[in-house]
C-alpha positions in Angstrom: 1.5 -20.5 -7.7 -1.2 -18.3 -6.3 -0.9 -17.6 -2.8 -3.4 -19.9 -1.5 -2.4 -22.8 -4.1 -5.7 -22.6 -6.4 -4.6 -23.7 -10.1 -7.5 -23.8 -12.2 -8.9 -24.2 -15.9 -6.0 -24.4 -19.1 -6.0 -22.1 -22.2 -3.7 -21.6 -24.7 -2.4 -18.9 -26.9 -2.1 -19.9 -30.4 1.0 -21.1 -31.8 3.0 -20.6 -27.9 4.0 -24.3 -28.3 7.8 -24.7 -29.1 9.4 -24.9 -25.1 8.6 -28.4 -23.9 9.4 -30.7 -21.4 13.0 -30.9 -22.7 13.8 -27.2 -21.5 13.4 -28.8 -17.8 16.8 -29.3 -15.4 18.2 -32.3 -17.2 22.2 -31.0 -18.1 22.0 -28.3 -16.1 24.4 -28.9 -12.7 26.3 -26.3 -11.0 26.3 -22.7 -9.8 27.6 -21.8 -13.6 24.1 -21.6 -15.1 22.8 -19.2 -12.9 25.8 -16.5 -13.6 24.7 -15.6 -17.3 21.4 -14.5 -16.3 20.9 -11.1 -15.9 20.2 -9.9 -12.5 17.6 -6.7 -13.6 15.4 -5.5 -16.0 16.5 -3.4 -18.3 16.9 0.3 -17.5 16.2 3.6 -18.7 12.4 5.8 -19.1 9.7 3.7 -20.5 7.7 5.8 -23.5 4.3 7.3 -22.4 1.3 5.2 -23.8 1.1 1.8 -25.3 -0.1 -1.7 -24.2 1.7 -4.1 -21.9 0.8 -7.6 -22.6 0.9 -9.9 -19.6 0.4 -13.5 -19.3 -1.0 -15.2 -16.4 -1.3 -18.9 -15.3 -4.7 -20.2 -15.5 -6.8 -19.6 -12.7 -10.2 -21.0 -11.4 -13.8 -19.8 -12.8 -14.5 -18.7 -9.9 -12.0 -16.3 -9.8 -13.1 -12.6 -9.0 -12.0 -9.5 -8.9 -13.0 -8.9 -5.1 -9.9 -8.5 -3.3 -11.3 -9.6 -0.3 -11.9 -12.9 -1.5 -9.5 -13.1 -4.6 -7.2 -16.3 -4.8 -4.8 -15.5 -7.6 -5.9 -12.3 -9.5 -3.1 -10.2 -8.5 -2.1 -8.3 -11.4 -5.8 -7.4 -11.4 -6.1 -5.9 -7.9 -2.8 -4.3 -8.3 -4.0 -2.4 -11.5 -7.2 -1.2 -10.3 -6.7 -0.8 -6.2 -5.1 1.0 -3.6 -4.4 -0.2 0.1 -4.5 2.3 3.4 -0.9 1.1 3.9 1.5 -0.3 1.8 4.8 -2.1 1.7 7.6 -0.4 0.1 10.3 -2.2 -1.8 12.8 -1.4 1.4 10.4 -3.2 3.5 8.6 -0.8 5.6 5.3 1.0 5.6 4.0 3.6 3.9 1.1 5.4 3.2 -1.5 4.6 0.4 -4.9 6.0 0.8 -4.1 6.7 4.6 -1.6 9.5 4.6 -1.0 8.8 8.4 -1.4 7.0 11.4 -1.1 6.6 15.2 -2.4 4.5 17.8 -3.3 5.4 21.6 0.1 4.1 24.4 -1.5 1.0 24.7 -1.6 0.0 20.6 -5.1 -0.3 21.8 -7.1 1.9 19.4 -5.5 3.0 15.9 -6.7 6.5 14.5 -6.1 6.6 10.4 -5.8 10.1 8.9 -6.9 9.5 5.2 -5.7 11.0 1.9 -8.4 13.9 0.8 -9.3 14.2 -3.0 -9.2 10.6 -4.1 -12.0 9.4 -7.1 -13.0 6.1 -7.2 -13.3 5.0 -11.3 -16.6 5.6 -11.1 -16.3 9.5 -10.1 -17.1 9.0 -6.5 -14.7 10.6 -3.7 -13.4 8.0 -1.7 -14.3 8.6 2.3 -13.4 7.0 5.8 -17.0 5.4 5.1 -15.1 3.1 1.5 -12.4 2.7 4.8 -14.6 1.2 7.3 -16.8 -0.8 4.4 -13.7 -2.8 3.2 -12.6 -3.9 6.7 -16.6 -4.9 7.7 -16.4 -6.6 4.3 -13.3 -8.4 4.7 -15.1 -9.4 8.3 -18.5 -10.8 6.7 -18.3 -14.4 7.5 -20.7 -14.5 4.0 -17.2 -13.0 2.1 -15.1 -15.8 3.2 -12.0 -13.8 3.0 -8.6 -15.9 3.8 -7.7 -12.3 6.0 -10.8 -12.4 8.4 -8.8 -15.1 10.1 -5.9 -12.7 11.1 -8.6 -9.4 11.6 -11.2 -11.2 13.3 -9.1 -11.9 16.8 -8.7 -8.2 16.7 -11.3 -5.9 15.0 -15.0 -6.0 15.6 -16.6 -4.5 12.9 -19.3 -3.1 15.0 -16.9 -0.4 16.8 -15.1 1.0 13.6 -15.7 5.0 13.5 -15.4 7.6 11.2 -15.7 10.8 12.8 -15.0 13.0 9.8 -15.1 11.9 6.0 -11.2 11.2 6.1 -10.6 9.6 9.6 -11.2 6.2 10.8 -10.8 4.8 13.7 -10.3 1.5 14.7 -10.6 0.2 18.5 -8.8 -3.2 18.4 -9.9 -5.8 20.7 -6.6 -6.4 22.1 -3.4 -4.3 22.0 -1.7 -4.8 18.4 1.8 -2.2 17.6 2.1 -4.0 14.1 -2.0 -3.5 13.4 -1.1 -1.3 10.1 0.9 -4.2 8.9 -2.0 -6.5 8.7 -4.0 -3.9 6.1 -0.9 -4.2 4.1 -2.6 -7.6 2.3 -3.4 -7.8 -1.2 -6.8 -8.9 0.4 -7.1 -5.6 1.7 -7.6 -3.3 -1.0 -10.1 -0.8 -0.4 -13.5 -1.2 -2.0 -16.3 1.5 -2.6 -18.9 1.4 0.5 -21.7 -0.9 -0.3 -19.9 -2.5 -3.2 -19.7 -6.1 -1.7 -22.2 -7.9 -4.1 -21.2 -6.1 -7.4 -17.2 -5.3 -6.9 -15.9 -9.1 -8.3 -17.5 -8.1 -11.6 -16.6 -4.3 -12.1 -13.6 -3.9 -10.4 -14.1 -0.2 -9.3 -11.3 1.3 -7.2 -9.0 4.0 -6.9 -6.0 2.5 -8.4 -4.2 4.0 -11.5 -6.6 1.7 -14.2 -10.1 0.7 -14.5 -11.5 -2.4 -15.5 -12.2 -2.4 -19.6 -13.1 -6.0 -19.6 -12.2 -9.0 -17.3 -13.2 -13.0 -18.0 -12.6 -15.5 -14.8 -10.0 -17.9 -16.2 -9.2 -16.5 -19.3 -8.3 -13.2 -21.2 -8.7 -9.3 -19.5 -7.9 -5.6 -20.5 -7.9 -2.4 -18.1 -7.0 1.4 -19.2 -5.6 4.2 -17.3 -7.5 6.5 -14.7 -6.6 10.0 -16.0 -7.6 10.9 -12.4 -5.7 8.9 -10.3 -4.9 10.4 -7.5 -1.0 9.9 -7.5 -0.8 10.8 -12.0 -2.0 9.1 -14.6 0.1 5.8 -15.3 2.7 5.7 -18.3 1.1 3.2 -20.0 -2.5 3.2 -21.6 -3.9 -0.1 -21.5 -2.6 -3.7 -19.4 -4.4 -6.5 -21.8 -4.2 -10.0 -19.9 -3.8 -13.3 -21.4 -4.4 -16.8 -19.5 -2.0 -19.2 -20.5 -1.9 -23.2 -19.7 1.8 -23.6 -18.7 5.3 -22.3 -18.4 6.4 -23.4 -21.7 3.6 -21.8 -23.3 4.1 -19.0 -21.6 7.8 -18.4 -22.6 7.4 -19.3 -26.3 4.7 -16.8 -26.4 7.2 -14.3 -24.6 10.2 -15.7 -27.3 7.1 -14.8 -30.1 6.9 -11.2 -29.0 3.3 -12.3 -28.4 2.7 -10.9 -24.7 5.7 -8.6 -22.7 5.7 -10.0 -19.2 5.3 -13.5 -17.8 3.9 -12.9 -14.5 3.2 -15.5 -11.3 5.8 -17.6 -13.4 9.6 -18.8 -11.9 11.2 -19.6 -15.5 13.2 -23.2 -15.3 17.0 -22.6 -15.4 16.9 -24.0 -18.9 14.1 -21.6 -20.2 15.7 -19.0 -18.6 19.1 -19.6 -20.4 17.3 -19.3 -23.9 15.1 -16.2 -23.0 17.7 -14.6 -21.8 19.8 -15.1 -24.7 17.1 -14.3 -27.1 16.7 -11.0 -29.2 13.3 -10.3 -27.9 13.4 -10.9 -24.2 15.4 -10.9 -21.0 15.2 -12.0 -17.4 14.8 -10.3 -14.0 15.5 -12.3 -10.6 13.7 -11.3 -8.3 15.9 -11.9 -5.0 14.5 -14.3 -2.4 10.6 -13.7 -3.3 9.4 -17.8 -3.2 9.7 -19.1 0.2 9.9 -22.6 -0.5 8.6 -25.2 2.1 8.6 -29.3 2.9 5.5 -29.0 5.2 5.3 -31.8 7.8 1.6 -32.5 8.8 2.2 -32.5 12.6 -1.7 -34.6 12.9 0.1 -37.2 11.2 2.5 -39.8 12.4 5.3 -40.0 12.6 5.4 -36.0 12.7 3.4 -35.4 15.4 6.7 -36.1 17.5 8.4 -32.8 18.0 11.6 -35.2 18.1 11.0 -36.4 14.2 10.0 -33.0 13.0 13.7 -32.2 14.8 15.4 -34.9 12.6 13.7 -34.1 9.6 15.6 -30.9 10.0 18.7 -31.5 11.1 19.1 -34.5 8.3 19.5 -32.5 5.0 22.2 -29.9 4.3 20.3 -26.2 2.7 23.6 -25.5 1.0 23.8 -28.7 -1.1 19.8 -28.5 -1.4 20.2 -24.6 -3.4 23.0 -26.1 -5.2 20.8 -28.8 -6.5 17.4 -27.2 -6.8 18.3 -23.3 -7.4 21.8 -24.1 -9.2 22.9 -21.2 -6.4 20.3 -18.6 -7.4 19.0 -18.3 -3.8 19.5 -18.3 -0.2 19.3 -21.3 2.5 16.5 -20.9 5.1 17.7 -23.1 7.9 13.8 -23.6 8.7 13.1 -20.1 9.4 10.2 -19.0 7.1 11.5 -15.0 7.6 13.4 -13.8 4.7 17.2 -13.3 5.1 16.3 -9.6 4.1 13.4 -8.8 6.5 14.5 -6.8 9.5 13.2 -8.6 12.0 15.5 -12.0 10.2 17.4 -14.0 13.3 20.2 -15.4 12.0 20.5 -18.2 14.6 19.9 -21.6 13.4 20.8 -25.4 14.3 23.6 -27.1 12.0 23.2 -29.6 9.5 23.7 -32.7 11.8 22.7 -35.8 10.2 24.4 -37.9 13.4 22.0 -36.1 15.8 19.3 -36.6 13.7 20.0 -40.2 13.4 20.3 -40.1 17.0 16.7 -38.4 17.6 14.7 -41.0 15.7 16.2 -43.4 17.1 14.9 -41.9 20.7 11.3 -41.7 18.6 11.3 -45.7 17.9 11.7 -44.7 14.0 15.5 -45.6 13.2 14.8 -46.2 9.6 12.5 -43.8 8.9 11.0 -44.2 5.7 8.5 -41.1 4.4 6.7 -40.4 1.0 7.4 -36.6 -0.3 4.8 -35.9 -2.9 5.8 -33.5 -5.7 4.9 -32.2 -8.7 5.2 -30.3 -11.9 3.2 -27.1 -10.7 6.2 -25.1 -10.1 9.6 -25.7 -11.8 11.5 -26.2 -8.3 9.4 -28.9 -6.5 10.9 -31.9 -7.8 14.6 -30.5 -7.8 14.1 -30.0 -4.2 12.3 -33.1 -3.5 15.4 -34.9 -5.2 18.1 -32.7 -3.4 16.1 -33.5 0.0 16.0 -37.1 -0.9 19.7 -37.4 -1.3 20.9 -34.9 1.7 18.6 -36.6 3.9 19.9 -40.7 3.2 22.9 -39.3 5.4 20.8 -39.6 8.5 19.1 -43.1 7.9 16.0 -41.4 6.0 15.0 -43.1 3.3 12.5 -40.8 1.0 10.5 -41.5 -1.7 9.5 -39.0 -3.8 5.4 -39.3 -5.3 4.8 -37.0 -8.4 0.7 -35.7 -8.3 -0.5 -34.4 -11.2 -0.3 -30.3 -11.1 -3.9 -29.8 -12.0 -5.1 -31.4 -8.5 -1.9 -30.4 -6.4 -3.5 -27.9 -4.3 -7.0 -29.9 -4.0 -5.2 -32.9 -3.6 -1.9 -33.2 -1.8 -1.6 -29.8 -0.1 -2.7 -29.8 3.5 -3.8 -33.9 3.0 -0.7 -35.2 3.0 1.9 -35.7 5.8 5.1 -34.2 3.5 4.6 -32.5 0.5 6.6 -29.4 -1.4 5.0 -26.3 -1.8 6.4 -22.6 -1.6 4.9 -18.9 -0.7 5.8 -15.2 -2.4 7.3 -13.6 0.4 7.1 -10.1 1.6 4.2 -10.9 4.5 5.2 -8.5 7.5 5.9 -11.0 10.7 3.2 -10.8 12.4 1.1 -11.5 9.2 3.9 -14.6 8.2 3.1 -16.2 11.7 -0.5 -15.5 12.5 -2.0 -16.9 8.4 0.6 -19.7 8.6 1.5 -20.8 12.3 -1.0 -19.9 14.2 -3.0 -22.7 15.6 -6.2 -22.8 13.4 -5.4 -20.7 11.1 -7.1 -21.8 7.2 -3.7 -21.5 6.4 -1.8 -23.4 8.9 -0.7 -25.8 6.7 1.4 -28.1 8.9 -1.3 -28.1 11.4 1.1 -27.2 14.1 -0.3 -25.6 17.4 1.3 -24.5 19.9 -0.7 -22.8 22.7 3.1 -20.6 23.7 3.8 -19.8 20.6 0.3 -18.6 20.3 0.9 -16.7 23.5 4.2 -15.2 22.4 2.5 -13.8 19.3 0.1 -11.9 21.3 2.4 -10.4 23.8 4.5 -9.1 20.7 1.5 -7.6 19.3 0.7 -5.7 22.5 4.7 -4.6 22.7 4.7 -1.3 22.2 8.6 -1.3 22.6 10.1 -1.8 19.2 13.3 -3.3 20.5 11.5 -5.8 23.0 8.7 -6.4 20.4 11.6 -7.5 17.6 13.1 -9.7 20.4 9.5 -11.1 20.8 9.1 -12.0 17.5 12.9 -13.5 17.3 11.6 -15.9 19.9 8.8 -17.0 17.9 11.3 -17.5 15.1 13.3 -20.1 17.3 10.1 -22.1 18.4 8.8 -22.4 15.0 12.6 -23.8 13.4 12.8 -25.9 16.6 9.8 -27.5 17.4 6.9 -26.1 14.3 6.7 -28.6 10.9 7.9 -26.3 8.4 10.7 -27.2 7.0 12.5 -24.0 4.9 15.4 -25.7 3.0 15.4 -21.4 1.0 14.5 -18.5 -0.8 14.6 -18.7 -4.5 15.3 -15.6 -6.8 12.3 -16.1 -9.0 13.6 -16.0 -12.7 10.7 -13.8 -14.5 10.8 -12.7 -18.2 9.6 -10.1 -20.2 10.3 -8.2 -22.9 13.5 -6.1 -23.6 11.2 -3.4 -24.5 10.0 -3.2 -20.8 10.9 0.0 -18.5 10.5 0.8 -15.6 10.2 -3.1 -13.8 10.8 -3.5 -10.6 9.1 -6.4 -8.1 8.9 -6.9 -4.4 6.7 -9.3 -2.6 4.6 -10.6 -5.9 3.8 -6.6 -7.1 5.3 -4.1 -9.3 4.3 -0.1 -9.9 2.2 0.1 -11.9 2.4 3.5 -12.4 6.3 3.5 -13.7 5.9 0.4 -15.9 5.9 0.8 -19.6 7.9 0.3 -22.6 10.1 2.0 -24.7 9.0 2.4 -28.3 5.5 2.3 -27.2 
């Protein structure tokens, strides 16, 4: 999946076309399947040099290298940008290109001190002026950038300053504590100053490689910066492939044609035979897909907070990762915050099929009868449609599951119909998580849930400069969106990624890896 649900043109690598629809879940039952697998890449120093082969889904031709407005060309901006704050794989911030940062007691206006002696690829120093560029970029109603939505409320792009070549400051329009947590976005990347019209096509950052050659839709290649500003990467070149579907994918990976199959959850069958195979191996990736039944709440019968409720409290998220992720995950009990994230409250209604019964009955819709639409686009969908199907029949709800074709999913179904599966890479900071995806009207918002208090909440936690009273803030917001929002969050999957047993140095959080420590041994 790409993180706003944009699948796009189909290419193949020659002779990747062994694995086929027989490698999906049929047989496999249990908890069992899932213990074989190994839980981490393989260790030990990759070898300086060489060329790690990745293949990609197929993506749109409209797909560019722009991070403001990218869809799905992750491994792209990954490769050849840097942030002014980043994620690290404990969950907390840390500085990228801004080496600090600190706002005034109010969280009102945020001062960024950034890194000195950092080249862009093309020899120029990056400056507070690249800084201030990228967010006025991101702002440009003519980028149409999916993170304006969540700057917008809060940054005029006329105020930004730069006092000094590596200090920016940025007067918010409200009070925000978590403001650095919103430039942590893979469509924040910073860009060289002035670059809007050119940067889809050349690529030119700060990151640790440079653009060699890059084709929306199909094949890429990018080299190592010798002057990056962190050391020059282990490996010499990235070369990208686009390839039409899983099974393609994994018998080019079984082939020894590419090393890493990336935006990819493996089937549990797949899985099994890479995993056994002399070539390759798998990583899981602990509770990185966020997968969700989204209930249109503009739709009947969900735009009754009561149905929404029953829809919840029908299905069990224990039998449901037994079913769908054959264990390998963890239940969500409808909250869309990882287990993991700090900011995770536990608290959650029961699986209560009699209460849910006893709900739509209050609604006028004992019975209940509702199409879940489906499909092949990811490995999990229909698996958890089924498991949904069966747990919910315990509470009167009688489900039928549609299958849509995979190549029109996201134009399609997504956000049209009133129940559909879908899922998210986690690793979104809260405030991010609930202002792209909750937020009344928000591009995102995909239930179409608004809810002027919850809206409210969110912006008194921003302007919480307290940590403990902002965290309690944002634990409040968790409650109204499992009780009353249209998400429901049966779990997090351990995405099941393979590459090559030759591959060092792999280790992913969110939907990212460092690319500076990945290489291979033997190289």
């Amino acid at each position: 999946m790409t993180d706003t649900h944009r699948p796009g043109r189909r290419s193949l690598l020659a002779g990747a076309a062994g694995l086929g629809a027989s490698w999906l879940l049929s047989g496999c039952t249990g908890t069992a399947a899932t213990a074989a697998l190994p839980g981490a890449a393989p260790k030990g120093a990759p070898d300086r040099g060489g060329t790690l082969r990745i293949a990609r889904p197929p993506a749109s031709d409209a797909e560019t290298l722009d991070p403001a407005s990218s869809l799905s060309a992750y491994e792209y901006l990954g490769a050849l940008y840097n942030r002014l704050v980043r994620v690290d794989a404990d969950g907390d911030l840390v500085p990228d290109l801004a080496e600090s940062w600190e706002a005034d007691a109010k969280a009102r206006t945020w001062i960024f001190r950034l890194r000195k002696g950092v080249t862009f690829h093309n020899g120029r120093r990056f400056t507070s002026a690249d800084a201030a560029y990228t967010l006025r970029h991101i702002l440009d109603k003519a980028t149409t950038s999916p993170q304006a939505a969540v700057l917008a409320p809060l940054v005029d792009p006329k105020t930004l300053r730069t006092p000094d070549a590596h200090t920016l400051v940025v007067p918010l329009k409200s009070p925000n504590a978590e403001f650095p947590s919103l430039l942590t976005h893979y469509n924040c990347y910073v860009i060289p100053d002035g670059s809007g019209t050119s940067i889809g096509r050349t690529g030119i950052g700060t990151g640790p490689f440079k653009l060699e050659s890059f084709a929306p839709a199909g094949p890429g290649r990018v080299t190592a910066f010798e002057e990056h500003w962190a050391g020059r990467p282990v490996l010499d070149v990235i070369a990208f492939s686009s390839v039409a579907d899983m099974s393609a994918r994994a018998n080019a990976l079984l082939a020894g044609q590419v090393d890493l199959l990336s935006q990819t959850n493996l089937d549990f069958a797949t899985a099994r035979v890479v995993a056994a195979s002399d070539r390759a191996t798998i990583v899981r990736v602990k509770n990185s897909q966020w997968y969700v039944l989204p209930m249109l709440t503009t739709e009947k019968p969900f735009t009754d907070v009561r149905v929404r409720q029953a829809m919840k409290l029908a299905y069990d998220p224990e039998h449901m990762i037994k079913v769908a992720l054959q264990g390998a995950g963890t239940a969500g009990w409808d909250n869309p915050v990882p287990p993991n994230d700090p900011l995770h409250i536990p608290a959650h209604p029961e699986h209560d099929p009699d209460k849910a019964r006893h709900l739509l009955k209050k609604a006028g819709h004992e019975g209940l009868t509702v199409d879940l639409y489906t499909s092949s686009y990811d490995p999990v969908f229909t698996p958890m449609a089924l498991a949904y199907q069966d747990s919910a029949r315990r509470a009167g709800i009688r489900v039928r599951v549609k299958t849509a074709a995979a190549d029109s999913y996201y134009t399609q179904i997504w956000m049209k119909k009133p129940l559909m599966a879908t899922y998210w890479y986690t690793g979104r900071p809260v405030d991010q998580l609930f202002t792209q995806i909750f937020r009344s009207g928000s591009s995102y918002n995909e239930t179409a849930w608004s809810d002027k208090d919850f809206d409210a909440l969110l912006d008194r936690a921003r302007a919480e400069t307290d940590d403990k009273r902002r965290r309690e803030l944002y634990g409040e917001g968790q409650t109204m969106v499992i009780e009353k929002g249209g998400a429901i969050t049966p779990m997090f999957a351990d995405r099941l990624v393979g590459i090559s047993r030759n591959v060092r140095g792999y280790a992913e959080h969110g939907f990212e890896f460092d690319y500076l420590a990945i290489g291979l041994k033997g190289a």
